[in-house]
C-alpha positions as CSV (number, residue, x, y, z in Angstrom):
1,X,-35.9,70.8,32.9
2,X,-33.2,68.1,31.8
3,X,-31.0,67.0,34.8
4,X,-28.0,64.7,34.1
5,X,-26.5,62.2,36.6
6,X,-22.2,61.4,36.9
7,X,-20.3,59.1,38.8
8,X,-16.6,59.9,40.0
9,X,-14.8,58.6,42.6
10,X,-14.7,61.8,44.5
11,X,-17.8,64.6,43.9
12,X,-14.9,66.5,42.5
13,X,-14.3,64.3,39.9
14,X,-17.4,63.8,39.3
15,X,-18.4,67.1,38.7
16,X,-15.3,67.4,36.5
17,X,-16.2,64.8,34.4
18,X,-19.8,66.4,34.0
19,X,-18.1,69.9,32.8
20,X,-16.3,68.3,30.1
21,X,-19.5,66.5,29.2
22,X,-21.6,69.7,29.5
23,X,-19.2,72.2,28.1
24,X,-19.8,75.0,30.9
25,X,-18.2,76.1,33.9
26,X,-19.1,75.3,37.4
27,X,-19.9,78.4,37.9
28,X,-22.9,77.9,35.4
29,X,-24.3,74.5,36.9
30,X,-26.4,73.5,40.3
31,X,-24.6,70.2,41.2
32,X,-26.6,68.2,43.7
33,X,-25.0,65.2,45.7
34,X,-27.2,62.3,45.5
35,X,-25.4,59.0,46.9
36,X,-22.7,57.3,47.9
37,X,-22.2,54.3,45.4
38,X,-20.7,51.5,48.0
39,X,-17.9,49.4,46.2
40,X,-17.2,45.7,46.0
41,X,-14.8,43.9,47.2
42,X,-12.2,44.8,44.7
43,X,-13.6,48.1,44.1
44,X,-14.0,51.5,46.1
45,X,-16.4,53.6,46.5
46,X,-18.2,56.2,44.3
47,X,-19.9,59.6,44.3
48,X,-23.4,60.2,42.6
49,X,-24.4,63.4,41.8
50,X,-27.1,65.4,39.5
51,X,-26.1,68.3,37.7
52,X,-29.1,71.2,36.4
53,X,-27.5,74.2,33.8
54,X,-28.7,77.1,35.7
55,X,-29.8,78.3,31.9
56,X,-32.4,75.4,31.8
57,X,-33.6,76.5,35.1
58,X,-34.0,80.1,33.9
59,X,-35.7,78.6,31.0
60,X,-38.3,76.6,32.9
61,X,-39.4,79.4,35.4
62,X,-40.0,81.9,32.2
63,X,-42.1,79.0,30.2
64,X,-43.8,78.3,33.8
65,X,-44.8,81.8,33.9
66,X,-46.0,82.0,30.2
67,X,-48.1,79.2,30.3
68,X,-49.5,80.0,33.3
69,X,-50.2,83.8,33.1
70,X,-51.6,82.5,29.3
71,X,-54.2,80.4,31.1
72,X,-55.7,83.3,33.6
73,X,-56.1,85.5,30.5
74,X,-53.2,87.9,29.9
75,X,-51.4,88.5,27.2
76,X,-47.7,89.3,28.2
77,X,-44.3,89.2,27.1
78,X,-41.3,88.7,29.6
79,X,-38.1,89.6,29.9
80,X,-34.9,88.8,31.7
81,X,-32.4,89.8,32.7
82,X,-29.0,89.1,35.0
83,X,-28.3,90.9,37.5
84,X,-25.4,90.2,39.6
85,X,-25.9,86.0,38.1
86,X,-29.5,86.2,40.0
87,X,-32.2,86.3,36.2
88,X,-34.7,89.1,37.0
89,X,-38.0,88.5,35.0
90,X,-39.4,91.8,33.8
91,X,-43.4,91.1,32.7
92,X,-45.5,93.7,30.0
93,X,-48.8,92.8,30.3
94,X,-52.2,93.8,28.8
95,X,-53.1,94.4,32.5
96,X,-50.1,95.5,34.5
97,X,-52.6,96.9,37.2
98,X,-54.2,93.7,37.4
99,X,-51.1,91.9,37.7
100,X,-49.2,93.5,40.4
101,X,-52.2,93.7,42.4
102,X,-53.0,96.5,45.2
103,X,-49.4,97.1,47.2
104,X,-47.9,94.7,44.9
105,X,-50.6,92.1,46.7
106,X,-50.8,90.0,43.4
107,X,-47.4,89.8,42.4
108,X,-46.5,88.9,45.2
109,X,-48.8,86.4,45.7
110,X,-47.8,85.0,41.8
111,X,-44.3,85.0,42.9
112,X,-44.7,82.3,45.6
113,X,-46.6,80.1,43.4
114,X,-43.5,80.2,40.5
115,X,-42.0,79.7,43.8
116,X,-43.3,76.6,44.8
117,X,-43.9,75.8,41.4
118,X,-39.2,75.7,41.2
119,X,-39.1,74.1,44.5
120,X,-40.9,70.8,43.3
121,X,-38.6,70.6,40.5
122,X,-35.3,71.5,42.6
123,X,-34.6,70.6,45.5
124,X,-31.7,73.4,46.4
125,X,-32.5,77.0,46.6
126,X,-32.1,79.0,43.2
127,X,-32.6,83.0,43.3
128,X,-34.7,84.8,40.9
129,X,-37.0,87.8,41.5
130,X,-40.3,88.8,39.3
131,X,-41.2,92.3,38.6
132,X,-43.8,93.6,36.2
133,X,-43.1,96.5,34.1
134,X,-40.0,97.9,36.6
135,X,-43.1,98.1,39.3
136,X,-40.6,96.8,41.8
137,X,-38.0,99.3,41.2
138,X,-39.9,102.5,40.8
139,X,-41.6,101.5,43.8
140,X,-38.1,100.8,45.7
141,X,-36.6,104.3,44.4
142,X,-40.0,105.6,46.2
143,X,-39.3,104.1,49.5
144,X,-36.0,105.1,49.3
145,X,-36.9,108.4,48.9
146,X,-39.4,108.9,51.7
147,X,-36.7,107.0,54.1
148,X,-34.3,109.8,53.3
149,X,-36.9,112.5,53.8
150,X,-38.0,111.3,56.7
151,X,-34.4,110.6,58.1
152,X,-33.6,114.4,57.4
153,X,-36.6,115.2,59.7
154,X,-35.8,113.3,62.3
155,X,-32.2,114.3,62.6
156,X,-33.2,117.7,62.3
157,X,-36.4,117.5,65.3
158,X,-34.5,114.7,66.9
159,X,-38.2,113.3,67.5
160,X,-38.4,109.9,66.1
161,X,-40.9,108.9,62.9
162,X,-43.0,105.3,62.9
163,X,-43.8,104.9,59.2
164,X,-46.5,103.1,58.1
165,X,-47.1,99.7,58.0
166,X,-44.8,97.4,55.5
167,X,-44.0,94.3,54.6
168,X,-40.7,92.8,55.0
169,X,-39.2,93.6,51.5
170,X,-40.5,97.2,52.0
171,X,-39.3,97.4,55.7
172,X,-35.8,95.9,54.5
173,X,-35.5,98.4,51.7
174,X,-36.0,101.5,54.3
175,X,-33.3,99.6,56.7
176,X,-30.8,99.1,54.0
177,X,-31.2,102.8,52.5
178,X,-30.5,104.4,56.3
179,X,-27.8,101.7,57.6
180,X,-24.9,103.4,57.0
181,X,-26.8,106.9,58.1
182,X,-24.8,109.3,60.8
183,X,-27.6,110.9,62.2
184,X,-30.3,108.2,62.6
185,X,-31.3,104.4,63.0
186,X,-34.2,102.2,62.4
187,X,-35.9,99.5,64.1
188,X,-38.8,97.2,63.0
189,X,-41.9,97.2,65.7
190,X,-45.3,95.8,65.8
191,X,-47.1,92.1,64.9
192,X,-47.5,91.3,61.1
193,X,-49.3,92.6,59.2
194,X,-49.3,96.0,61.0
195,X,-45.2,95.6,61.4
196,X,-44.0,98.6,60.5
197,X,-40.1,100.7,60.7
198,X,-39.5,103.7,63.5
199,X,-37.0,105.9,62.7
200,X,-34.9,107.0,65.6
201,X,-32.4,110.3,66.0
202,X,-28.5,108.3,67.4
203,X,-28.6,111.2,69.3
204,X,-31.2,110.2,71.5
């Protein structure tokens, strides 16, 4: 991942002078503020900072994830994909099954080390989200499914539903499906990793 450094009396300057350089927008880079250059005597002060193109970041997590899922035996191709600016990785694999793991246990679990993997080369957050084979979103459209069924029920029996147990991307799923819901809320209960969502009539 190539990072470049500029100088400018102000950061805005500086980061001017690295678009021109560059050729991109703003928009396109992850500017970093490293120091304050003190000036001499004569001279004032200056602004250091280190500027990534968000493409060479997308580029590094997909080779990352090739070379590593290469060296525990699949055979994959991956795509991306933006969306809303945030690159969505989309893996095929010889093994999907294998590779998303029971519950999504082992991508999960792959996700974190890419994770890591980014944070030790940058040192600001950068969003990006791994699915294999649309895994994630069939299973997303499932739990939003069920939360709607199950809100129906409860604002029908005005008996409240706990659902089972989730994690906290499921759990958030079922909360964002049912937040704008007339008829019923949700709350999160339990400890981890039994935490799960109850579903609650407002007319209670």
């Amino acid at each position: 991942m190539e990072k470049h450094k500029y100088v400018g009396k102000t950061k805005e300057e500086a980061i001017n002078i690295a678009k021109l350089d560059l050729q991109e927008t703003e928009n396109n880079l992850i500017i970093i503020e490293k120091e304050e250059i003190k000036g001499g005597l004569f001279k004032s002060k200056k602004i250091e900072i280190e500027v990534i193109e968000k493409r060479e970041i997308i580029k590094f997590l997909k080779e990352y994830m090739q070379g590593l899922l290469k060296d525990l035996g699949f055979s994959i191709n991956i795509e991306v994909k933006l969306k809303e600016e945030v690159p969505n990785y989309i893996i095929y694999s010889d093994n999907d099954a294998l590779l998303i793991g029971k519950g999504g246990k082992n991508l999960h679990a792959f996700s974190t080390v890419v994770g890591q993997a980014l944070k030790r080369e940058l040192s600001v957050p950068f969003k990006f989200s791994i699915d294999v084979s649309d895994y994630k979103e069939h299973h997303q459209k499932q739990i939003e499914l069920l939360a709607k069924r199950i809100a129906r029920e409860v604002a029908s029996s005005k008996i409240e539903v706990k659902m089972d147990s989730m994690n906290s991307y499921e759990r958030r799923i079922v909360h964002n499906t049912l937040a704008n819901n007339k008829m019923v809320y949700t709350e999160s209960v339990g400890e981890e990793p039994n935490r799960a969502v109850v579903i609650k009539s407002r007319e209670d």
